[in-house]
C-alpha positions in Angstrom: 49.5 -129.0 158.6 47.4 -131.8 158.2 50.3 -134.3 157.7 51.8 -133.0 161.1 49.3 -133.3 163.0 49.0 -136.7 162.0 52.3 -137.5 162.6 51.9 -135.9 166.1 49.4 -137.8 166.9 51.4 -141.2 166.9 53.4 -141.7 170.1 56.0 -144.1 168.6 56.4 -141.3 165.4 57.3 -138.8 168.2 59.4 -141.3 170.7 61.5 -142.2 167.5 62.1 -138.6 166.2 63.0 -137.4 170.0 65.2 -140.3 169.7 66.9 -139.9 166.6 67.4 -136.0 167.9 69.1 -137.1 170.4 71.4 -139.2 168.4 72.0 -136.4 165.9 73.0 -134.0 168.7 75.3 -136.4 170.0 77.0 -136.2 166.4 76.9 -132.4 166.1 78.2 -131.7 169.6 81.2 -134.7 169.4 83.8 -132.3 168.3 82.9 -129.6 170.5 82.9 -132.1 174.1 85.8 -134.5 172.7 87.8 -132.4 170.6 90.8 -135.0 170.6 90.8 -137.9 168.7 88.8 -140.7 170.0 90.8 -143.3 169.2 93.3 -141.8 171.4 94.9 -143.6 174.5 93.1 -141.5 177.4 93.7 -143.6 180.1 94.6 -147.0 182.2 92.6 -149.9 180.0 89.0 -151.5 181.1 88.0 -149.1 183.5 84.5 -149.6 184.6 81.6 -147.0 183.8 81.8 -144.2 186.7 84.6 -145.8 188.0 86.9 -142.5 187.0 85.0 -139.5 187.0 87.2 -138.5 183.8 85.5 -141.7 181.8 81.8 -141.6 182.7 81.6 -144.9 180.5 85.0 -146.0 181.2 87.7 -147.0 178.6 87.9 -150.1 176.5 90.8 -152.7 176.1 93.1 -150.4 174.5 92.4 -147.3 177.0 90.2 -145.5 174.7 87.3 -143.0 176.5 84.5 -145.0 175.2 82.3 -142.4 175.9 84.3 -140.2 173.4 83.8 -143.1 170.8 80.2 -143.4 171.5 79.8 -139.5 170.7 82.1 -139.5 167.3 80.2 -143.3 166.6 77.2 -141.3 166.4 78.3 -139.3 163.7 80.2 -142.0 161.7 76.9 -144.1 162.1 74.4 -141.2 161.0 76.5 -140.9 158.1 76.8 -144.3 156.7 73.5 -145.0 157.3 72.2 -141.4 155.3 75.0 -141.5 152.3 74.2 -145.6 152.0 70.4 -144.7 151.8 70.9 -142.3 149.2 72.5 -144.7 147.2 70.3 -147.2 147.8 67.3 -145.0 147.0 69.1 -143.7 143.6 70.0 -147.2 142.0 66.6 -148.8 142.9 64.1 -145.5 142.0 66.1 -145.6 139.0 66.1 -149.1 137.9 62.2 -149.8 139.3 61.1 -146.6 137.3 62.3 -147.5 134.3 61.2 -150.9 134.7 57.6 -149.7 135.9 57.0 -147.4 133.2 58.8 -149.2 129.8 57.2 -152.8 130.6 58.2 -155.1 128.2 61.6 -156.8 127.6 63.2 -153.3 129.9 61.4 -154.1 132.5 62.5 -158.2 131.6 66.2 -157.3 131.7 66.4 -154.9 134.7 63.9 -157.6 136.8 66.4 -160.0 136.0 69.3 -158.0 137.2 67.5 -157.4 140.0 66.5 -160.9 140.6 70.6 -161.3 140.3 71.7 -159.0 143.2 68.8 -161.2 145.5 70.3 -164.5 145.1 72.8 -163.9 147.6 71.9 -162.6 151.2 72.8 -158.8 151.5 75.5 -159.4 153.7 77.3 -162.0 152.4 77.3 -160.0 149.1 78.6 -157.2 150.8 81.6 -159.3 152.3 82.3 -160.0 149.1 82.0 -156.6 147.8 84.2 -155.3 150.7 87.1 -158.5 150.5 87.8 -157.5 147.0 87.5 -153.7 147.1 88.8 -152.7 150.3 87.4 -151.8 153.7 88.0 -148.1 153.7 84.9 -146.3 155.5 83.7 -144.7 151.9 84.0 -148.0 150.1 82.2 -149.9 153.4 79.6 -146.9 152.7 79.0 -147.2 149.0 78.8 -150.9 149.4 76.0 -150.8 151.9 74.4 -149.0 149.5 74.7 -151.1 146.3 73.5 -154.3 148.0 70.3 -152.3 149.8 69.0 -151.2 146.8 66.7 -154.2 145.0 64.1 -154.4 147.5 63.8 -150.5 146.9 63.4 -151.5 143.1 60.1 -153.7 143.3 58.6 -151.1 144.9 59.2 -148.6 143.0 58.1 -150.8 140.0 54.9 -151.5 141.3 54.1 -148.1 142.6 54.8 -147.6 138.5 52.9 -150.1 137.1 50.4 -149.5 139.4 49.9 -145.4 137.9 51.6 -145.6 134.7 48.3 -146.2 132.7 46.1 -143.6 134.9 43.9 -140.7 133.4 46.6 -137.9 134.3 49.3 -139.9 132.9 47.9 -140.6 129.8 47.1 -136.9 129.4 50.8 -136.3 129.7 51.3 -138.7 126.7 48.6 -136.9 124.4 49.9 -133.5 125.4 53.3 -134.7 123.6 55.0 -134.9 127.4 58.4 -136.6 127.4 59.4 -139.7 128.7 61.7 -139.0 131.3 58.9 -135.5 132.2 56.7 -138.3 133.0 58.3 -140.4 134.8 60.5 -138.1 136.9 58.1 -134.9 137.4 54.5 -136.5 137.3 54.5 -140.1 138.1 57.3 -140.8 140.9 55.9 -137.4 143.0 52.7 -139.6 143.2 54.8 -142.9 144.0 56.8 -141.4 146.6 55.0 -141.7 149.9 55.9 -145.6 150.8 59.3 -145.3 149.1 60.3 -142.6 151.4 58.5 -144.8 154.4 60.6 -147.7 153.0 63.8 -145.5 153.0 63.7 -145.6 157.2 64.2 -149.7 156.5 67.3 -149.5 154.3 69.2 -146.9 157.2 68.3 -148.7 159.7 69.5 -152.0 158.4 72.4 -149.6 156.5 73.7 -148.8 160.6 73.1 -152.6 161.5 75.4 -154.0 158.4 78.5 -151.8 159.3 77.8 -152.8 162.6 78.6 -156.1 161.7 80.9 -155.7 159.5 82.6 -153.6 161.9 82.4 -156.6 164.5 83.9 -159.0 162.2 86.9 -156.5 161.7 86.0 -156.5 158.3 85.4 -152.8 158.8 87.5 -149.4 158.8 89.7 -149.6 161.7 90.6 -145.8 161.7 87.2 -144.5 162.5 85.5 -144.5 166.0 82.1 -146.3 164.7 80.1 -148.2 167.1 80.7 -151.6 165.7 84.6 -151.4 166.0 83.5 -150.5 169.8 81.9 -153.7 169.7 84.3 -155.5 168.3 87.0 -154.3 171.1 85.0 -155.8 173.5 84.8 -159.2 171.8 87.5 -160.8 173.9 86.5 -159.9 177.4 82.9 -160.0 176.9 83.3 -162.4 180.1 84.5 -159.9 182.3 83.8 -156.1 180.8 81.1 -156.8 179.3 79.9 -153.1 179.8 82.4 -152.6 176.5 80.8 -154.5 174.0 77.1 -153.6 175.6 77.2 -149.9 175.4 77.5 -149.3 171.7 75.3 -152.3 171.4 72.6 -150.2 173.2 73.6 -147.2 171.1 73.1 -149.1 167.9 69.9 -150.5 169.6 68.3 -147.0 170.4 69.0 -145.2 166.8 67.7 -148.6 164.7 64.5 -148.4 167.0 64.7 -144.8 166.6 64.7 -144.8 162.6 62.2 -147.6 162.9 60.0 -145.6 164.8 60.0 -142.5 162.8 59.3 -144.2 159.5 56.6 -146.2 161.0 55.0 -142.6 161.9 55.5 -140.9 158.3 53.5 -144.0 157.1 50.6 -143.5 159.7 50.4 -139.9 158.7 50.7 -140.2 155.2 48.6 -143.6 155.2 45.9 -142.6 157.8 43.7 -145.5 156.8 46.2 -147.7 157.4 46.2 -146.8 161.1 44.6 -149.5 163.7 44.9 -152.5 161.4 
C-alpha cells in the first residue's frame, strides 16, 4: 500500500499510466470499432481529417482510414514494444547475472561479448540484423530485442556485484544453497527494482526503432503499425502533412507515456531519490 501511494503521489507516474491506458484501450477495442482490415481501401485517397464524416482522421495516399490504422497501430506497437522487452530483459538478466555473481574470467568473456554487441549503434545493428534475416513483423520483433539487451546487462551486473558478497548471501553459501537458488531466488528479487525501472527505457526505445525501421520501409509492410503510417506520408509531407503527423503524435504520446510511468515506479520504489 505503501508503494502505491507513492506512486500516486507523482503526477507524471499517473499522467503516463492514464496515458498508456488509453493507448492500451485503443488496442483492445480495434477489432471491435474497425472490424475490417485496416489496410483496406475505404475510400477516395488524402482526404483531410473531418473532411468526411466516415474518416474522422481522413485516409492516407492509398485510401486507407488512417484512423482505423491508428487503432490496429496501437496494438501492433504495444506488442513489439512488450515481446521485444521481454527479450531484451531475458538475454541481459541472464548474461549480467552470471557475470555479476561468477566474477572472474565468466564475467571476462560475457563483458567482452557484451562489449561486442555495443560497438555498433543499436540501430544500425538492427538494419543489419533485419537485411539479412528478413523483415517479417516477428523477426523485426525479436531483433529489437537482441540489440536492446547489453545496456540491460551492466546493470544487472552491478546490481550483482554490488550484493553478491552480502551477509544474507553468504548465508545461502554456508547453508549448502545452490548456485543458480542464489542467484535466481535470493539475489536478483533484491536487484530487481531499477531493472524493472530500466525496462520502461528499452519499450519505449523498442516502439521508436520499429518506428524507424518502419519509415525506412525496412519494416513489415502487411501490418498496420504506426511507422508504415509514417512512412505513407513521406512523399506528400508538403501538402498532407496531417498523414505523416498523426502517427507521429501517436508514437509521441505512448513513448512519453512509458517514459512517464517508469519514471514513477522509480520515485516510488526509490523515494529518496525524489527532489534531486
Amino acid at each position: 500500500m505503501d508503494l502505491l501511494k507513492r506512486f500516486l503521489r507523482s503526477p507524471s507516474a499517473v499522467i503516463g499510466f492514464a496515458l498508456f491506458g488509453v493507448v492500451a484501450a485503443m488496442a483492445l477495442a480495434a477489432g471491435t470499432l474497425f472490424p475490417d482490415d485496416p489496410l483496406g481501401l475505404a475510400g477516395r485517397p488524402l482526404q483531410w481529417p473531418l473532411a468526411n464524416p466516415k474518416f474522422w482522421l481522413g485516409t492516407d495516399p492509398s485510401g486507407r482510414d488512417i484512423l482505423a490504422q491508428i487503432f490496429h497501430g496501437a496494438r501492433v506497437s504495444l506488442v513489439i514494444g512488450l515481446v521485444a522487452t521481454v527479450v531484451a530483459m531475458t538475454i541481459g538478466v541472464s548474461v549480467g547475472a552470471l557475470a555479476g555473481y561468477y566474477g572472474g574470467w565468466a564475467d571476462e568473456a560475457l563483458m567482452r561479448v557484451t562489449d561486442a554487441f555495443q560497438a555498433l549503434p543499436n540501430f544500425l545493428l538492427l538494419l543489419v540484423l533485419v537485411s539479412v534475416f528478413g523483415s517479417t513483423i516477428e523477426t523485426v520483433t525479436l531483433a529489437i530485442g537482441i540489440v536492446s539487451w547489453p545496456a540491460t546487462a551492466r546493470l544487472t551486473r552491478a546490481e550483482f556485484m554490488s550484493l553478491r558478497s552480502r551477509e544474507f548471501v553468504q548465508a545461502c553459501r554456508t547453508l549448502g544453497m545452490r548456485d543458480s537458488r542464489i542467484i535466481f531466488r535470493e539475489i536478483l528479487p533484491n536487484a530487481l527494482p531499477p531493472i524493472i525501472v530500466y525496462a520502461s527505457v528499452v519499450m519505449a526505445v523498442a516502439i521508436l526503432l520499429e518506428s524507424a525501421l518502419a519509415f525506412l520501409s525496412l519494416s513489415d509492410p502487411n501490418v498496420p503499425s504506426w511507422g508504415n503510417l509514417i512512412g505513407a506520408g513521406r512523399g506528400v509531407l508538403r501538402t498532407q502533412w496531417y498523414v505523416s503527423a498523426i502517427p507521429g503524435v501517436a508514437i509521441l504520446l505512448t513513448v512519453l507515456a512509458v517514459s512517464l510511468a517508469g519514471q514513477g515506479v522509480n520515485d516510488a520504489l526509490n523515494p529518496r531519490l525524489k527532489g534531486r
